[in-house]
N, CA, C and O atoms as CSV, one atom per row, in Angstrom:
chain,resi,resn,atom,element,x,y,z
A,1,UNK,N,N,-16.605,6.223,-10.781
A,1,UNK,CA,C,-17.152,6.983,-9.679
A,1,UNK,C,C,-16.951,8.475,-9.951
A,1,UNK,O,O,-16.228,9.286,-9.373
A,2,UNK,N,N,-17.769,8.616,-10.968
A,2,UNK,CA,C,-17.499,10.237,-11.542
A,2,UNK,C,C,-18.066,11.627,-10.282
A,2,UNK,O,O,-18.787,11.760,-9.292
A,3,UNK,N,N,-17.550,12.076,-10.788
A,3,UNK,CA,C,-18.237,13.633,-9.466
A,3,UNK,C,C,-17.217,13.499,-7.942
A,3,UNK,O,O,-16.930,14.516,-7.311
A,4,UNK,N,N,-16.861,12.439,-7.604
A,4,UNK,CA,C,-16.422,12.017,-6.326
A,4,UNK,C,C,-15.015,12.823,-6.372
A,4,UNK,O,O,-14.183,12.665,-7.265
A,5,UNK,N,N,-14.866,13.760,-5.216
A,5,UNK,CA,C,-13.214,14.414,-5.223
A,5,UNK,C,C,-13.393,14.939,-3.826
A,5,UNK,O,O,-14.478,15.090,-3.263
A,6,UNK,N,N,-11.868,15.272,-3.191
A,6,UNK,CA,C,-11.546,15.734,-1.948
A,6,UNK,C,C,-12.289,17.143,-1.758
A,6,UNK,O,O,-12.307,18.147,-2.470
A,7,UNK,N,N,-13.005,16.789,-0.313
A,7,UNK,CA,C,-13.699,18.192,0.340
A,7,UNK,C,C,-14.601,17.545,-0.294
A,7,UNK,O,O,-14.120,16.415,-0.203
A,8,UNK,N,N,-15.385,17.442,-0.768
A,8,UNK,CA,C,-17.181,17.265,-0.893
A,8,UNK,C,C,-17.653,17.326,0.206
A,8,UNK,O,O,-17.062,16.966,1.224
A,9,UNK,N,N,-18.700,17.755,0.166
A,9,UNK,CA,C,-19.641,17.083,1.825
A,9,UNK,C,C,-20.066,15.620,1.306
A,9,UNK,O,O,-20.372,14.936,0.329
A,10,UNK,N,N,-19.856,15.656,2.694
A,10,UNK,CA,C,-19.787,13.674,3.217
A,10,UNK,C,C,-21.766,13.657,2.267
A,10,UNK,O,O,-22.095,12.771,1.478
A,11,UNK,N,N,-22.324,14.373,2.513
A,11,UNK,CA,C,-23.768,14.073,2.363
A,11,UNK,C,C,-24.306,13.597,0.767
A,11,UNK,O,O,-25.289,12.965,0.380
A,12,UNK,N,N,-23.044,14.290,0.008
A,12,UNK,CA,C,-23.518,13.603,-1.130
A,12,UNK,C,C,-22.799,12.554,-1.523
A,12,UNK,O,O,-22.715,12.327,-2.730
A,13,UNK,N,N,-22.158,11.734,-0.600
A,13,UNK,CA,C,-21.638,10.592,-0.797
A,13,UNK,C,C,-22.830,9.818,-0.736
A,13,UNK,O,O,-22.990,9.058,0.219
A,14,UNK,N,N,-23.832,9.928,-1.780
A,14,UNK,CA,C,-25.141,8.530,-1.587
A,14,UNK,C,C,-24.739,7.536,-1.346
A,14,UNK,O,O,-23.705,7.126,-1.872
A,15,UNK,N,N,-25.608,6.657,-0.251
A,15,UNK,CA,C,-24.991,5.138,-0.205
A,15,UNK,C,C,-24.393,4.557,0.697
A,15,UNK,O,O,-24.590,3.434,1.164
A,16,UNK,N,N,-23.322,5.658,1.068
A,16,UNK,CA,C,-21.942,5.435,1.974
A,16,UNK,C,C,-22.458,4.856,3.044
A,16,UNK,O,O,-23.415,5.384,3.611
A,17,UNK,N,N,-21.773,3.381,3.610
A,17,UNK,CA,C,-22.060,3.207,5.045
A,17,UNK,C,C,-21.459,3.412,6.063
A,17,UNK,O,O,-21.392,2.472,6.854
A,18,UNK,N,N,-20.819,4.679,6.409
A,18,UNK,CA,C,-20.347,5.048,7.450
A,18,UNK,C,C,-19.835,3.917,8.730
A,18,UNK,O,O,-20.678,3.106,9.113
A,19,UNK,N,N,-18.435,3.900,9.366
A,19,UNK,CA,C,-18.011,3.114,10.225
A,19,UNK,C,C,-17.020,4.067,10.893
A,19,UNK,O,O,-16.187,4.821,10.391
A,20,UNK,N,N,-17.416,3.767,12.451
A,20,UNK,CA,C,-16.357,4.488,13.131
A,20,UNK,C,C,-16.325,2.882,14.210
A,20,UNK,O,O,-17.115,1.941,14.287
A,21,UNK,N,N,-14.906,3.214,14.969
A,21,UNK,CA,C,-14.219,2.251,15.427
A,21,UNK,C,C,-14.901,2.043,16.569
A,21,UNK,O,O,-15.321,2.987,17.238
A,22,UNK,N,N,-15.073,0.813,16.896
A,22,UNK,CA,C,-15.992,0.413,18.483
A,22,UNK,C,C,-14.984,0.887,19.652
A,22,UNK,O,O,-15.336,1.009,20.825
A,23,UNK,N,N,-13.191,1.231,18.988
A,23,UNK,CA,C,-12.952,1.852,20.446
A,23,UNK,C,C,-13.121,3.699,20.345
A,23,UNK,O,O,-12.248,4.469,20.746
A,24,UNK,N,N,-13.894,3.950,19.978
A,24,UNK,CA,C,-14.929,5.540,19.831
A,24,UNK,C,C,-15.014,5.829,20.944
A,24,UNK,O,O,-15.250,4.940,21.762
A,25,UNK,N,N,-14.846,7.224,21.376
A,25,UNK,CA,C,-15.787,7.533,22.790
A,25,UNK,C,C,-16.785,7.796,23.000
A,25,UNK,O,O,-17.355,8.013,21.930
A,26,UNK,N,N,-17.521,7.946,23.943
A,26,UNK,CA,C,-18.716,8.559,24.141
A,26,UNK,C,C,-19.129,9.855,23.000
A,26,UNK,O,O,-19.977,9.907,22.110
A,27,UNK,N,N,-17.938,11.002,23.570
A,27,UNK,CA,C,-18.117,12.329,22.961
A,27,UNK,C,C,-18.037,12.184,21.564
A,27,UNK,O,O,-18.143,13.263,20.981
A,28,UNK,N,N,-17.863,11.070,20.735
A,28,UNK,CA,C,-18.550,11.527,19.522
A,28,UNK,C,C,-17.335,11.855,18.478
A,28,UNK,O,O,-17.475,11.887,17.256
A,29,UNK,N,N,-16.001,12.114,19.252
A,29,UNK,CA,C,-15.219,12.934,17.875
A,29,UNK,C,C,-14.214,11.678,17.765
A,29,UNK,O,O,-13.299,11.203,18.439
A,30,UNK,N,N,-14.842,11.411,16.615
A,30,UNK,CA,C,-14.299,10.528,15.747
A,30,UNK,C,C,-13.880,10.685,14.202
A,30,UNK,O,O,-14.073,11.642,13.452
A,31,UNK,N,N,-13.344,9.644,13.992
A,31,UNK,CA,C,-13.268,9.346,12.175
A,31,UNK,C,C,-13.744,8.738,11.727
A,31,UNK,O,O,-13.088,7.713,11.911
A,32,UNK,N,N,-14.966,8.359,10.851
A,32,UNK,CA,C,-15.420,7.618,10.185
A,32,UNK,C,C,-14.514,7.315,8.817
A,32,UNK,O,O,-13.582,7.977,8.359
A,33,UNK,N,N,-15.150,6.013,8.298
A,33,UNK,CA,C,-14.760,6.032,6.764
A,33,UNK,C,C,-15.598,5.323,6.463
A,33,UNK,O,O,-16.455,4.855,7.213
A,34,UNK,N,N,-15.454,5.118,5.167
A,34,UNK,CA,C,-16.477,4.681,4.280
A,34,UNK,C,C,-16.225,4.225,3.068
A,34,UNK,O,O,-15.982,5.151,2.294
A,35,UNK,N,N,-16.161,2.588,2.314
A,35,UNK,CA,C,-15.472,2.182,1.310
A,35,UNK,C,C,-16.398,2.981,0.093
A,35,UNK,O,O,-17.580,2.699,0.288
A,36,UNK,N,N,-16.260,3.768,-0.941
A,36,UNK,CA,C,-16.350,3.935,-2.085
A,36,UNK,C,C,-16.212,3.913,-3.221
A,36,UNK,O,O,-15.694,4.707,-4.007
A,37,UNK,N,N,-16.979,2.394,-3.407
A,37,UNK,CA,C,-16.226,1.532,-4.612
A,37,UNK,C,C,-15.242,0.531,-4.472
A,37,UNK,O,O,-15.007,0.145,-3.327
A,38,UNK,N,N,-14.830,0.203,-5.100
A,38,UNK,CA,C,-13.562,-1.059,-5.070
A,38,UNK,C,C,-12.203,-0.149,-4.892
A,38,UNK,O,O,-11.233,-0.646,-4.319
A,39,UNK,N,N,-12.170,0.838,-5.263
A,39,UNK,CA,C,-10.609,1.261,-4.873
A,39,UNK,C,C,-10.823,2.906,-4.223
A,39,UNK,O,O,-10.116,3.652,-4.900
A,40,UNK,N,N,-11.043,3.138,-3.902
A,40,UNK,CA,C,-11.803,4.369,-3.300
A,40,UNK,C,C,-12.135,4.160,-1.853
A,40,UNK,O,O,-12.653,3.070,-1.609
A,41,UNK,N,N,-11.872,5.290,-0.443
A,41,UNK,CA,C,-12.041,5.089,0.504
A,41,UNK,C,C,-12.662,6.712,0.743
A,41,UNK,O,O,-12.142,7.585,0.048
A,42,UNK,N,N,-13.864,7.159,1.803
A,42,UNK,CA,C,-13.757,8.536,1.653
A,42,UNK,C,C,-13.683,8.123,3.968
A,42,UNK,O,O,-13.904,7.186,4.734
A,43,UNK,N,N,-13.333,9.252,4.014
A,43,UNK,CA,C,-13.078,9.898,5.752
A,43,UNK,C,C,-14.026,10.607,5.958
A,43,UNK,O,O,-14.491,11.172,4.969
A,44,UNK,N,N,-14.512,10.792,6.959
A,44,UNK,CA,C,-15.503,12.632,7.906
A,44,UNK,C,C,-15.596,12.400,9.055
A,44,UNK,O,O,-16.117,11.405,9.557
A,45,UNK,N,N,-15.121,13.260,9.573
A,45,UNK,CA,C,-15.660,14.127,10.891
A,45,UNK,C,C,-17.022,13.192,11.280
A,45,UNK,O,O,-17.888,12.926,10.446
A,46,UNK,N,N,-17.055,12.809,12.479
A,46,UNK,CA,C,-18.407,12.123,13.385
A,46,UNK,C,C,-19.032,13.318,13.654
A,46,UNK,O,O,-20.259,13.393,13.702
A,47,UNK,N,N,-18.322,14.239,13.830
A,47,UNK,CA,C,-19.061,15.682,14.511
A,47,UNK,C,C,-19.607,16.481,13.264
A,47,UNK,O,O,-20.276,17.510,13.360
A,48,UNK,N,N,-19.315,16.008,12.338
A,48,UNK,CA,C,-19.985,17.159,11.136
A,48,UNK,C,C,-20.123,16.119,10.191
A,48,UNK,O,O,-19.260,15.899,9.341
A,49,UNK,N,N,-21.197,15.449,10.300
A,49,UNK,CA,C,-21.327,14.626,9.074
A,49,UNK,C,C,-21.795,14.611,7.798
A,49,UNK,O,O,-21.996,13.763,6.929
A,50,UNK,N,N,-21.971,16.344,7.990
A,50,UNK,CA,C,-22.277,16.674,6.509
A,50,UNK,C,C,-21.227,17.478,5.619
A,50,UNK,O,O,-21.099,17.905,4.471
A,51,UNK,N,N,-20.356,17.412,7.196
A,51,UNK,CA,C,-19.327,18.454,6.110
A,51,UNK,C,C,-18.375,18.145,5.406
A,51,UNK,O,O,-18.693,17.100,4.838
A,52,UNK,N,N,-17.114,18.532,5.032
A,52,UNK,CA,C,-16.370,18.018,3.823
A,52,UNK,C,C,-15.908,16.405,4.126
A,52,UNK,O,O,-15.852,16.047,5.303
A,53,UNK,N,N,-15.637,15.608,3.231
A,53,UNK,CA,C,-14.944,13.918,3.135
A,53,UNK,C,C,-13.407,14.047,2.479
A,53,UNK,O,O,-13.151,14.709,1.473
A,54,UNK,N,N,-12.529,13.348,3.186
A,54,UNK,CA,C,-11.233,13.089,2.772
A,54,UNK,C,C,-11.854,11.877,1.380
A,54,UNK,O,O,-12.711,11.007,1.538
A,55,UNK,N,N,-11.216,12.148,0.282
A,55,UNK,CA,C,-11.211,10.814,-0.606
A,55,UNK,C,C,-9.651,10.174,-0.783
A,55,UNK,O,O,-8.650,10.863,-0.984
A,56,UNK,N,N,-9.671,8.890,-0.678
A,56,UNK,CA,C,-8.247,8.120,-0.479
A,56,UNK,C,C,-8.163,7.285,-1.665
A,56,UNK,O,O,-9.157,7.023,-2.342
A,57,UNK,N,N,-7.238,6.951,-1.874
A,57,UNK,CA,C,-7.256,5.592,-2.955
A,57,UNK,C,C,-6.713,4.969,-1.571
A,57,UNK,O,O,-5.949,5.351,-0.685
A,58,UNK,N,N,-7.670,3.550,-1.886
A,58,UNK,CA,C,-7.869,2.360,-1.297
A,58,UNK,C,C,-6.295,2.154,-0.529
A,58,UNK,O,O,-6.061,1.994,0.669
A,59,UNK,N,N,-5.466,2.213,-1.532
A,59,UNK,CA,C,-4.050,1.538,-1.234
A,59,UNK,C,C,-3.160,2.538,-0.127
A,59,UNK,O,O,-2.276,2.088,0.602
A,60,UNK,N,N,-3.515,3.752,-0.155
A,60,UNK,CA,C,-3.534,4.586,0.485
A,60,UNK,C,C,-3.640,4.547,1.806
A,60,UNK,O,O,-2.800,4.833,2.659
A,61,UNK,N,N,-4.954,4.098,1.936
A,61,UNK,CA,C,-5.680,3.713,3.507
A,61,UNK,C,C,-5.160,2.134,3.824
A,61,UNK,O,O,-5.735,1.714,4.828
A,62,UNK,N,N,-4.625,1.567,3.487
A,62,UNK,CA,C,-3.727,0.077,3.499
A,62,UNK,C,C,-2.574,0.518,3.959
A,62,UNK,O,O,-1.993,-0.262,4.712
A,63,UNK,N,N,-1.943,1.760,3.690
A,63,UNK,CA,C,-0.745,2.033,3.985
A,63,UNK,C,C,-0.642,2.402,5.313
A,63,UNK,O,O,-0.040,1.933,6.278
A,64,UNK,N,N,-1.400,3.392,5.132
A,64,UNK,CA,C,-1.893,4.233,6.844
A,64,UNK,C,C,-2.238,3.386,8.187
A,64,UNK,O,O,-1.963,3.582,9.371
A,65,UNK,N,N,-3.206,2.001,7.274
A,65,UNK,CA,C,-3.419,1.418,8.807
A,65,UNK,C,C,-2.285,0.204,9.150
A,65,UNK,O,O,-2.346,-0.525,10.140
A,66,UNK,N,N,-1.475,0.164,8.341
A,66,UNK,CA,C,-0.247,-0.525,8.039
A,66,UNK,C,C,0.607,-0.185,9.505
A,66,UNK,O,O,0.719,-0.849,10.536
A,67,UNK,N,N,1.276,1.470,9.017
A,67,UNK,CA,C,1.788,2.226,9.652
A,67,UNK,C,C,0.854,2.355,11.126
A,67,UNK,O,O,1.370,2.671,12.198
A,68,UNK,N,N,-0.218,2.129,10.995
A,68,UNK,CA,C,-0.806,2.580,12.391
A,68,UNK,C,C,-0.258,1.195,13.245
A,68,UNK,O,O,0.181,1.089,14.391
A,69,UNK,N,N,-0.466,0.266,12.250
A,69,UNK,CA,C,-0.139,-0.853,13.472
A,69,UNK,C,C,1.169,-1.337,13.549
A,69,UNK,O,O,1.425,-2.464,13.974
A,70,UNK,N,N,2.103,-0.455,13.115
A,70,UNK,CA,C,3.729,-0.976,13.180
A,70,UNK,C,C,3.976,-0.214,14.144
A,70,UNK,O,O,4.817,-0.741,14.873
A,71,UNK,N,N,3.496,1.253,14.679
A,71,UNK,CA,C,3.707,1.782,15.802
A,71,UNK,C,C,4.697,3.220,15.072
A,71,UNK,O,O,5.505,3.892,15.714
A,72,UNK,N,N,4.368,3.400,13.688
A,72,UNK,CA,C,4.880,4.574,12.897
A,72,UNK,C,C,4.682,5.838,13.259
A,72,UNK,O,O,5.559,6.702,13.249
A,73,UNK,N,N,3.528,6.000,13.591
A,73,UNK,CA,C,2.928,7.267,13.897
A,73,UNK,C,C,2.923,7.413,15.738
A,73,UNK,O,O,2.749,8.527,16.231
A,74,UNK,N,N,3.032,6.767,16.209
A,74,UNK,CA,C,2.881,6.640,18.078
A,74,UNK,C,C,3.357,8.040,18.498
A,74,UNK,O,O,2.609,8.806,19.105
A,75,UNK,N,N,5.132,8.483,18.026
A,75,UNK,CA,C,5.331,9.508,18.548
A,75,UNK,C,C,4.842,11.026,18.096
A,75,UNK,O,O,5.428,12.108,18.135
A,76,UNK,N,N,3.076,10.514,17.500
A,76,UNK,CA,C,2.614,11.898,16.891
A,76,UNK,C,C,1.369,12.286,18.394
A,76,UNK,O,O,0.851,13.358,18.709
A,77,UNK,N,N,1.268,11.127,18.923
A,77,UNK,CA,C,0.356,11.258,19.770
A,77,UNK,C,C,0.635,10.652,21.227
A,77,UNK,O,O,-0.332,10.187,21.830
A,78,UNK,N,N,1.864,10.629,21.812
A,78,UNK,CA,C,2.751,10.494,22.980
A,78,UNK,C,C,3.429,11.606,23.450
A,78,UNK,O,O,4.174,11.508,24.425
């Protein structure tokens, strides 16, 4: 997955199928992601979907939603 690196705009991620979470709000500001490739994950802004993409290794984003659901991060947003 040559060319692909942190900050790109999301737009030249050809392909990407964008997913944001069904518990989303109305207003729109969300996180999408988007698998890129077999070990590759990229992020953007719902509100700027052309502008820059987080790129993750896969194992990365395994970790994070790991931690999201052990209750790791809670006292970042309480």
């Amino acid at each position: 997955m040559g060319g692909i690196y942190n900050g790109m705009s999301a737009r030249d991620l050809a392909g990407a199928a964008w997913r944001k979470s069904q518990r989303s709000n109305s207003q729109g500001a969300c996180v999408e992601i988007a698998r890129i490739g077999t070990e590759v994950v990229a992020m953007r802004n719902s509100r700027d979907p052309h502008g820059p993409a987080l790129i993750c290794p896969r194992d990365a984003i395994v970790a994070l939603m790991d931690g999201l659901r052990d209750g790791e991060f809670d006292h970042l947003v309480s």
